[in-house]
C-alpha positions in Angstrom: 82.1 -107.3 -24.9 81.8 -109.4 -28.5 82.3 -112.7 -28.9 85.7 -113.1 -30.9 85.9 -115.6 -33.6 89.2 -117.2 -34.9 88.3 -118.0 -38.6 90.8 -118.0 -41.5 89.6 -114.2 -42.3 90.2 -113.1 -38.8 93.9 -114.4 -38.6 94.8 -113.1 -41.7 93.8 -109.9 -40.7 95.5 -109.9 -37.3 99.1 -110.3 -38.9 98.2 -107.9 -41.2 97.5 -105.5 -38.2 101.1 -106.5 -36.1 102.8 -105.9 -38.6 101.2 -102.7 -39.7 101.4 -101.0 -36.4 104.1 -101.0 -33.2 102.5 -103.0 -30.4 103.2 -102.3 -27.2 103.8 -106.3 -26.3 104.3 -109.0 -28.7 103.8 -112.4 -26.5 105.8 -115.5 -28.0 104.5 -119.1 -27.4 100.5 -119.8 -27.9 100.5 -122.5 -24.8 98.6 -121.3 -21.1 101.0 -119.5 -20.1 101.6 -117.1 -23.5 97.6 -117.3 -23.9 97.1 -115.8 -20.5 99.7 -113.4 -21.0 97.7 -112.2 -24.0 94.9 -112.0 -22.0 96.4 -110.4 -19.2 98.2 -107.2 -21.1 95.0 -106.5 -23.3 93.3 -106.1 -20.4 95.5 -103.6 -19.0 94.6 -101.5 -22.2 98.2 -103.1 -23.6 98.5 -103.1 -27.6 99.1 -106.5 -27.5 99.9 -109.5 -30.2 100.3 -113.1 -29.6 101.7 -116.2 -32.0 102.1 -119.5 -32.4 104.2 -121.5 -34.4 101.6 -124.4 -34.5 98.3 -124.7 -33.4 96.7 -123.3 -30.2 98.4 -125.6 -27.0 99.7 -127.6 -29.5 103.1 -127.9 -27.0 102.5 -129.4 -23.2 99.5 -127.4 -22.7 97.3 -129.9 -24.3 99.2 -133.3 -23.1 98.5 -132.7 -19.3 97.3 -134.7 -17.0 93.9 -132.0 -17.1 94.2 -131.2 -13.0 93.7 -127.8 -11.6 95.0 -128.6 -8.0 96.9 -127.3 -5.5 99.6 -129.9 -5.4 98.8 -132.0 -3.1 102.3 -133.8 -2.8 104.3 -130.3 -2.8 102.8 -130.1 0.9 105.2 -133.2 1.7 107.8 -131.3 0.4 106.7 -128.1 2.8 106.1 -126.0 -0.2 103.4 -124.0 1.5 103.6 -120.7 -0.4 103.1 -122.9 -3.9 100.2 -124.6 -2.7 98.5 -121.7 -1.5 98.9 -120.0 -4.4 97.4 -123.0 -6.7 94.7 -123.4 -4.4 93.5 -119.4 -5.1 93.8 -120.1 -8.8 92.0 -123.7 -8.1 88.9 -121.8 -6.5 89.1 -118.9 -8.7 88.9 -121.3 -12.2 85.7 -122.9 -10.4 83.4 -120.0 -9.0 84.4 -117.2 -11.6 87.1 -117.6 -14.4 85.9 -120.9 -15.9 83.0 -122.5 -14.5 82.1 -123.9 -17.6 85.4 -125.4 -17.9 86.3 -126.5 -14.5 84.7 -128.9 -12.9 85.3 -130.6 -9.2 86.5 -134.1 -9.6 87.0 -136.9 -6.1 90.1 -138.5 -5.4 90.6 -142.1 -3.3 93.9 -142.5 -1.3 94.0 -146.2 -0.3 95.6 -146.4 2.9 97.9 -149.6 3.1 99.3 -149.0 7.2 97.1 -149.1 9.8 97.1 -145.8 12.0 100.1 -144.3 11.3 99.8 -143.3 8.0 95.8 -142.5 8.4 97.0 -140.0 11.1 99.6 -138.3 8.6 98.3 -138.4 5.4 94.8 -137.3 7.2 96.7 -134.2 8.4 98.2 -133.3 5.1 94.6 -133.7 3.7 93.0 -131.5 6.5 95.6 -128.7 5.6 95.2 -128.8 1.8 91.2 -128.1 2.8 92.0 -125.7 5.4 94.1 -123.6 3.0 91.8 -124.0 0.3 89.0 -122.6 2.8 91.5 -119.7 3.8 92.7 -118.9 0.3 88.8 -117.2 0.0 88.0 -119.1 -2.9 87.6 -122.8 -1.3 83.8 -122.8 -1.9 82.5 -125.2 -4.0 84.8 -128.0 -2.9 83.3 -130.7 -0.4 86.2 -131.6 2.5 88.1 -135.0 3.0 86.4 -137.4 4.5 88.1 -140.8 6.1 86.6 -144.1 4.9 87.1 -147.4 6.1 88.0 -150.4 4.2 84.4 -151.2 3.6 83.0 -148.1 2.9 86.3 -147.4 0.3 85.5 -150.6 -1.3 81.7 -149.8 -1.7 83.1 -146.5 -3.5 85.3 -148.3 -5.6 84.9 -151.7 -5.7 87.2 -151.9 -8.6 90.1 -151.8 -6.2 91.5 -155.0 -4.8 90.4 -156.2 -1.0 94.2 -156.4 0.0 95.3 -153.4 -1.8 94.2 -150.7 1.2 93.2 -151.0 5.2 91.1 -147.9 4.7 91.1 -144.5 2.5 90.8 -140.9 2.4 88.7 -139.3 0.1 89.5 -135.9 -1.4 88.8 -133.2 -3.9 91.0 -131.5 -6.4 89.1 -130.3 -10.3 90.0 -131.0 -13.9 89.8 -128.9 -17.2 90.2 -130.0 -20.5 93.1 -128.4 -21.0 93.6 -127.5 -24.6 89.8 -126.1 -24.7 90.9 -124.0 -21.8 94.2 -122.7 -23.9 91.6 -122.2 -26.9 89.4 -120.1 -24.4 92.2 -118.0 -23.2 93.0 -117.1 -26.6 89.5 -115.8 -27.9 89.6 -114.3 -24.7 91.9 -112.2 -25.0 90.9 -111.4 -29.1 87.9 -110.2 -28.1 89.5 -107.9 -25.6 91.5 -106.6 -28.3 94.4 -109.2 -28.8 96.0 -110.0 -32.6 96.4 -113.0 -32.2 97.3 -115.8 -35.1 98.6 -119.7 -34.7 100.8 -121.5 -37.2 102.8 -118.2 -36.9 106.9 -119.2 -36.4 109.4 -116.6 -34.7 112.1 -117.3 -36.8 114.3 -114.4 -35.5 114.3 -111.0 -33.1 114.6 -107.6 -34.5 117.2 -105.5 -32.4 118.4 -101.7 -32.4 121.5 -102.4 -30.8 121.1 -104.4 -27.7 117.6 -103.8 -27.4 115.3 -106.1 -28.9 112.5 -104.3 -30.5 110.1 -107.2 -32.3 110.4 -110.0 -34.3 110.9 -111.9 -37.5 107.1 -113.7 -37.9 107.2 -116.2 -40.8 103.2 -117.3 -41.7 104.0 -121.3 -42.3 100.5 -121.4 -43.7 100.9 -119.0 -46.8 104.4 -118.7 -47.0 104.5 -114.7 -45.9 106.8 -113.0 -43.9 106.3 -110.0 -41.3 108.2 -107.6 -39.3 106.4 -107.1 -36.2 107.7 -105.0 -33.9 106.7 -104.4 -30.1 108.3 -102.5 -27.1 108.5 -105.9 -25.1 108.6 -109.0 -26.8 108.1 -111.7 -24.2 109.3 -115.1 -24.7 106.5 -117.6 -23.3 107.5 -120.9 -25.3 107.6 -123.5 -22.8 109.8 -126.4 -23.3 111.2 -124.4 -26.1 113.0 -121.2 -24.2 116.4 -122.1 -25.0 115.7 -122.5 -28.6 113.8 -119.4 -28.6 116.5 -118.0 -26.3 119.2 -118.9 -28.9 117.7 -116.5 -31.5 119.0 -114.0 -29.7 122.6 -115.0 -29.2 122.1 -114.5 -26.0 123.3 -116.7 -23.0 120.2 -117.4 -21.1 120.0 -117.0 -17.1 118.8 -120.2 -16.7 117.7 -123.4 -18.6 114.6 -125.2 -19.2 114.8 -129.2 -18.9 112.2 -131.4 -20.6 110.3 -134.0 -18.1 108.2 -136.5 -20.4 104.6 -137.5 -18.5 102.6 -140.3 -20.7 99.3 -141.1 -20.1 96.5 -144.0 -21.1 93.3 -143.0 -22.0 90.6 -146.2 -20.9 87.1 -147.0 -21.2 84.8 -145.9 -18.1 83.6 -150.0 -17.8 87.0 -151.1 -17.6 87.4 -149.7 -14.1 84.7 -149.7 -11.7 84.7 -146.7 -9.7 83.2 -143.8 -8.8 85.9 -142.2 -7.9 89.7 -141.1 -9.3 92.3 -142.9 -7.4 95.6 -141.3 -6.7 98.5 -143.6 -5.4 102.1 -143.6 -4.5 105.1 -144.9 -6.6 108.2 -145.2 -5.8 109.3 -142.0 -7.8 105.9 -139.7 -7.5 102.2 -140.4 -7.2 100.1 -142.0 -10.1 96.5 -140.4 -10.6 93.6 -142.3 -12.2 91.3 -139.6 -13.4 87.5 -139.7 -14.6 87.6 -138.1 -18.1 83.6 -138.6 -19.3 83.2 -142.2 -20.5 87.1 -142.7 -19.8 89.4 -142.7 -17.2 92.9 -141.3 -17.9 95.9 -142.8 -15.9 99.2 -141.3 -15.4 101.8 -140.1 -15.0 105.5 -140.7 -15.9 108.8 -138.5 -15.1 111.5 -139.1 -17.1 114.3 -137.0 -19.2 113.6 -136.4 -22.8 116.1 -134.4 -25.1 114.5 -135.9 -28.3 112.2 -134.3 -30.4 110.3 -131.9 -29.0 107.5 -131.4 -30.9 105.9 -134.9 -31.0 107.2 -136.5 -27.4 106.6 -140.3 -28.0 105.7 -143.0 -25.8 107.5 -146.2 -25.2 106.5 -149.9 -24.8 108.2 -149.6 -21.5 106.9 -146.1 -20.6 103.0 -148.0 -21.4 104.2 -151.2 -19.3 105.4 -148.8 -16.3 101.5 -147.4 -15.9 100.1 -150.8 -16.2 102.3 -152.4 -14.0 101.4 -149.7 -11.5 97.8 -149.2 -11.8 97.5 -153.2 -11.8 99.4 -153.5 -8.7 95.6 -152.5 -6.8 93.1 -153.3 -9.7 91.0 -156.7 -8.7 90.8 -156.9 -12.9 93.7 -156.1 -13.8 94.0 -153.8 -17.7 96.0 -155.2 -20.6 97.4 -153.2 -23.3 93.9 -154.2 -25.2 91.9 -152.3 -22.4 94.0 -148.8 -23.9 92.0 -146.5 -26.4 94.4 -143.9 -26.4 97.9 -142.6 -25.5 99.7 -139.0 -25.3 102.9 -137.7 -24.2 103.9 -134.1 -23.3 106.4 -132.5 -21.9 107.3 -130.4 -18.8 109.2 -127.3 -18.6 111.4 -127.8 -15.6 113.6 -124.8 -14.5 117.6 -126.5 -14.5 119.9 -123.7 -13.3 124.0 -124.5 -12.5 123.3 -125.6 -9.2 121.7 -128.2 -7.5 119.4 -125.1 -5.3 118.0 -123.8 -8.3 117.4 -126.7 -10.2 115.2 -127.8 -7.1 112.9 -124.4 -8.7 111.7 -127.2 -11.0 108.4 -126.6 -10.1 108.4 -122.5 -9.5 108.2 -120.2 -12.3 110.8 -117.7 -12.8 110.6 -114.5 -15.0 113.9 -112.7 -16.5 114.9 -109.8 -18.6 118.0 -110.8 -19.8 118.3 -108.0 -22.8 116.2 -105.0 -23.1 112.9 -104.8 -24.6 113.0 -109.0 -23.8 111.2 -110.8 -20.7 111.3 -114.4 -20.7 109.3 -116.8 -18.5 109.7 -120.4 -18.0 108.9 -123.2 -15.0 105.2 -122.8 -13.4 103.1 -125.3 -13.2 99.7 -125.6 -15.3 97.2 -124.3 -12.3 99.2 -121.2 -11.6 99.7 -120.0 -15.2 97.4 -116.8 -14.3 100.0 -116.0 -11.9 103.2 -116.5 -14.3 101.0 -114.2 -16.8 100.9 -111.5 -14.2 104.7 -111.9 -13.4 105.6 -111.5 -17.2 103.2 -108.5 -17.8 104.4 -106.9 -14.8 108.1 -107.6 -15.8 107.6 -105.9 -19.5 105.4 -102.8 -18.0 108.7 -101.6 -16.5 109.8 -101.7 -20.3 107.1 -99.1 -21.2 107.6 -95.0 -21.1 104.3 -94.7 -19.5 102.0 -95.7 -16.4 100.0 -99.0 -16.9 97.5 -100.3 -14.9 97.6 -103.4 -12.8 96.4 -106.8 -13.2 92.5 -107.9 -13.5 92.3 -110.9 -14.9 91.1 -111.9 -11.4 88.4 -110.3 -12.2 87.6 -111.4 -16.2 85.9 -114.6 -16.6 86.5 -116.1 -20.0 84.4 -116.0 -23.2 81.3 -118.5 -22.0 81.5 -117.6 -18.2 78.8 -115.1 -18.0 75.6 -116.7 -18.0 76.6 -120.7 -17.9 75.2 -121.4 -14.4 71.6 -119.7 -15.8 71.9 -122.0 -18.9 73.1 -124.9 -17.1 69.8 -124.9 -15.0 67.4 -124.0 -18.1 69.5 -127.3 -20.3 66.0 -129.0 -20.2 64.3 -126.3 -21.4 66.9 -125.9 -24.3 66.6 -129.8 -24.6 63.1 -129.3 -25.2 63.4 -126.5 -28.0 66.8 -127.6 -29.9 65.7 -131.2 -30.2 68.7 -132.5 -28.4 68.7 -134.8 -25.7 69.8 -133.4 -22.2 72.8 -135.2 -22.2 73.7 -133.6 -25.6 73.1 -129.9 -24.2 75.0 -130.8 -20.8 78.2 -131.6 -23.1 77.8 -128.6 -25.1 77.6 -126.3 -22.0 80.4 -128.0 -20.2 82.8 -127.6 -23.5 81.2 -123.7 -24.7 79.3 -122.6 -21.2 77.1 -119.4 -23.0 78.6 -119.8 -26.5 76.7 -123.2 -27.0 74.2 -120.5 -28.1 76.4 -120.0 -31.4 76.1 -123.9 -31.7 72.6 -124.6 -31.2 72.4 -121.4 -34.5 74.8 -123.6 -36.2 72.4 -126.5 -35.9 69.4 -124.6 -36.8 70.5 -122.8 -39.4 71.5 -126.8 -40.9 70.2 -129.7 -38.8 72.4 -132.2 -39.9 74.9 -130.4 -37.7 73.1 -131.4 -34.5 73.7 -135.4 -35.6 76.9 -136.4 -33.8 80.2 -137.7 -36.0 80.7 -141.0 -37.1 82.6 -143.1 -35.0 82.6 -140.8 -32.3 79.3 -139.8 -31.4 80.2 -138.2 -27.8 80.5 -134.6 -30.4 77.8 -133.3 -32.8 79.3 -132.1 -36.6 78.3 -128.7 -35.4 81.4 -128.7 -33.0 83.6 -129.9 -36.5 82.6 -127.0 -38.2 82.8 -124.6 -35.3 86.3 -125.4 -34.2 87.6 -124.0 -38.2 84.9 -121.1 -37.7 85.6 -119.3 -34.4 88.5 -121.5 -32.4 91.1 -121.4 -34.5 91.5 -124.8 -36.2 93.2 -125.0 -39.3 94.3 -128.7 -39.9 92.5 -131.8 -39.0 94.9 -132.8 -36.5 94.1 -129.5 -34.7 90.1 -130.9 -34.7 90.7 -134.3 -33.7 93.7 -134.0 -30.9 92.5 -130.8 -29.0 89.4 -129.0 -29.8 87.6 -132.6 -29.5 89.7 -135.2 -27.6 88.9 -137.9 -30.6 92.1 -139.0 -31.2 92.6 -140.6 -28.1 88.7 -141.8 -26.6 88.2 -143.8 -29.7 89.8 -147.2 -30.2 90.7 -146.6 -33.8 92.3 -142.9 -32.7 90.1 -140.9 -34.9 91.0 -142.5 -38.4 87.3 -143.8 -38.8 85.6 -140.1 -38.9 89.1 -138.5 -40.4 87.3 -137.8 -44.1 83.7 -136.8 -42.4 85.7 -133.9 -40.3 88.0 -132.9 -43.3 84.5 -132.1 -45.1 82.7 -130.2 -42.2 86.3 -128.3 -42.1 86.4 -128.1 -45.6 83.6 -126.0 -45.8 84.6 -123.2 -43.5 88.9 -123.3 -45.0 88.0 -123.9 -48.7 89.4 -126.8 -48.9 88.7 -128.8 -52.1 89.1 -132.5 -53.0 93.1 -132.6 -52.7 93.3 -130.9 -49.8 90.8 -133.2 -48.1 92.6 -136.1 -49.2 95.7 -134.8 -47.7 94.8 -133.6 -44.3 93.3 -137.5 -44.1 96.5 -139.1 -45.2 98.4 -136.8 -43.2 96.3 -137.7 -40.1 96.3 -141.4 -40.8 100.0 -141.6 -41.1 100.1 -140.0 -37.8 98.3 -142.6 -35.9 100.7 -145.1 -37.7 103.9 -143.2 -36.3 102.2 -143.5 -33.1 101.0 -146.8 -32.9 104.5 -147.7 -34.0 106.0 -145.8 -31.5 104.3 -147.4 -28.6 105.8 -150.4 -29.9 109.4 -149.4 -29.3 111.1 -151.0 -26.2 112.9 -147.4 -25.4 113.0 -143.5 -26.1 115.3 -143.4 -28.6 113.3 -146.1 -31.1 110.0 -144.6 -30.4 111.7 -141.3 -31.3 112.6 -142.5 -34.8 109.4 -144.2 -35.3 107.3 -140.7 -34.2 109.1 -139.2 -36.4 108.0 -141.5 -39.5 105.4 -139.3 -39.9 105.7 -135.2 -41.2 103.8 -132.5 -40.1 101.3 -130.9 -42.5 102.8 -127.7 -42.0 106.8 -128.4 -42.4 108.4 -125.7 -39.9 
């Protein structure tokens, strides 16, 4: 199989070939869920094309809380048959999809009754291992285990002496989510995909009632194409209804939009070696190990603002800290946060009260021919929701089509990580890099760090990490406008690194040395440079701002200070 790159030249060439030829599927929405179902129908020998209005997970799929798990909580709620079927996808992302990208990560419950709530919370524990183990893909996971006050303490001595009589200790895993998304996508290019971001739906084509493509304006050159496709389906998140609307067509449910923030920390600011996840009086409240950070979150609250940038509020930054603070010996301050995001869920709301409790089920529709739409899910089971949707549009089709494999298809970087993971010293030893460096690279690229290291050798200064945020090497700049996709400097900095929100001053310090390394690969010359920087600068303003704002409504406005550098 080759290793597809996402370059300028290759994206212009993939509209080109939609709109050139009838595909059999034309996938909508460039999140996890559209990206796997991209993957999923080229590997069923589909002709298949996927866009994306902006950039690659741009939506909710890169402002998660970065946990593949089960669900821990749904098991209160007796949602077995969701569990279970997160758990499979859990083990399946470790031990074969994403090994590279996937990666086990401990949890601390602090226990605050004596006995009672040891006994149940140990038995919901004991069944989210024992379906994990009976799932088939539960290797790789160490069990709970029950810790007493002392030994909990000794774990994470962060956590204050009156704050827990004892704890339970489990494991769930994490993923970088937008590198995952970015993964997919290549994925599924190099099994034949079209694929192309900053790529806007701006209406369907229909014979009749049928819907037979769609109306692709290219937001980047100002084109316009008429693709056209047997099944379109509509994978757009938090956006359905709006994408629903194109159609004129009265949708058979709605999507709602939940906003989760999240604070992004410095690793010495909490001393632990372990996550922590502990109860509110609304949900649970995770405090996750994210390299040299920890990320804590999350919130649940309505949002029918804008979309597209989801801001956070003074009060939504107080809620976390109050929260987290409430068991902290030290407790944070807003000084201790180097970074902040907000995203969005898509929670199904139907005309009921029983099916708005779907909120966090996934449901797939075909409300007009030649149109499947799929909404809900959750971020772990998004392989599942692909296989729904694909199976839903094969029905569509005047011929047989085979069934679903992507059980079975690891993703670009998969094949061969484990053997380079256990050679790293080796490639240590001939690159150059330190250990540490070649670790990151093969738990960000697994096999295709190979392309990097060329990168490097080919021009050493490449191997020298950024300025200002030396946990990535230049090479990984340059490589993200090369082969995954990148197009703006916003696209570098917020999701194919995580720079924007693990340094203190959000990015802005290396903004001009990334424009360059970017530069080189999308011709940009000295105005365009200059723009992307003042573009991304102003950004972090809005933000900044934002987080200032005592309620949704104000940060709203104050997000919205700053434009996009592609107007859609």
């Amino acid at each position: 199989m080759r290793t597809a790159r996402l370059g300028p030249a290759e994206r212009a060439e993939a509209l080109a070939a939609m709109a050139e030829q009838e595909l059999d599927v034309l996938v909508v929405g460039g999140g996890v869920v559209g990206a796997g179902i991209a993957l999923d129908a080229a590997t069923r020998g589909l002709a298949t094309g996927l866009v994306e209005a902006r950039d690659w997970a741009a939506g909710t799929s890169s402002r998660s809380s970065k946990l593949i798990h089960g669900g821990l909580r749904y098991l209160e709620m007796l949602d077995f048959a969701l569990v279970r079927e997160a758990l499979k996808e859990r083990g399946l992302l470790l031990q074969r999809l994403a090994p590279h990208l996937v990666r086990p990560v401990p949890f601390l419950y602090p226990l605050q009754h004596r006995a009672w709530e040891r006994v149940y919370a140990g038995s919901g524990v004991a069944l989210y291992d024992a379906m994990s183990v009976s799932s088939g893909h539960g290797r790789g996971l160490p069990v709970h285990r029950h810790l007493s006050r002392r030994r909990a303490l000794r774990v994470a001595p962060a956590l204050r002496k009156d704050a827990l009589v004892g704890a339970l200790q489990y494991y769930d895993a994490q993923v970088d989510d937008a590198r995952h998304v970015a993964t997919l996508v290549r994925t599924a290019a190099a099994y034949g995909a079209r694929v192309a971001s900053r790529a806007r739906v701006t209406g369907f084509l229909r014979e009749g009632e049928r819907v037979v493509g769609a109306h692709v304006d290219d937001v980047e050159s100002g084109g316009t194409y008429e693709i056209r496709a047997q099944q379109v389906v509509n994978a757009t998140g938090v956006w359905t209804d709006d994408t629903q609307a194109l159609i004129a067509e009265r949708g058979q449910f709605h999507v709602r939009a939940s906003k989760g923030i999240h604070l992004v920390v410095p690793k010495d600011r909490i001393h632990s070696a372990t996550g922590l996840i502990l109860r509110t009086e609304k949900s649970v409240l995770f405090v996750i190990p994210w390299g040299r950070h920890w990320i804590i979150g999350t919130t649940d609250t309505d949002w029918d603002l804008d979309k597209a940038h989801p801001a956070a509020s003074s009060a939504d930054i107080d809620y976390l800290l109050e929260h987290v603070n409430s068991v902290l010996a030290v407790p944070l301050t807003r000084d201790d946060v180097q970074g902040v995001y907000a995203g969005l869920r898509p929670l199904l709301a139907g005309e009921s009260d029983a099916t708005s409790k779907l909120s966090r089920e996934h449901t797939v529709a075909h409300p007009v021919p030649g149109l499947v739409v799929v909404a809900g899910g959750k971020y772990t089971t998004y392989r599942v929701m692909a296989k729904d949707a694909v199976d839903e549009a094969v029905h569509g089709l005047d011929r047989r089509v085979a069934a679903c494999v992507t059980e079975d298809v690891p993703l670009l970087g998969a094949e061969g990580y484990r053997a380079l993971w256990n050679a790293r010293a080796r490639i240590s030893a001939r690159t150059g890099l330190h250990v540490a460096r070649v670790e990151h690279l093969l738990n960000r690229y697994g096999s295709l760090t190979e392309e990097l290291l060329d990168l490097v050798a080919e021009d050493p200064s490449l191997g020298e990490p950024v300025t200002g945020a030396d946990d990535y090497l230049r090479a990984e700049i340059l490589y993200a406008a090369s082969h995954e996709g990148a197009r703006h400097l916003d696209d570098v900095l917020t999701r194919r690194t995580r720079i924007s929100i693990e340094t203190f001053d959000r990015g802005t310090r290396c903004a001009r040395e990334c424009a360059e390394l970017m530069g080189r690969v999308l011709g940009w010359g000295e105005e365009q440079i200059a723009k992307e920087v003042e573009h991304y600068e102003k950004r972090v303003e809005a933000e900044r701002e934002s987080q200032r704002q005592p309620d949704d409504q104000t940060a709203d406005a104050a997000r919205l200070g700053a434009p996009d550098i592609v107007p859609l």
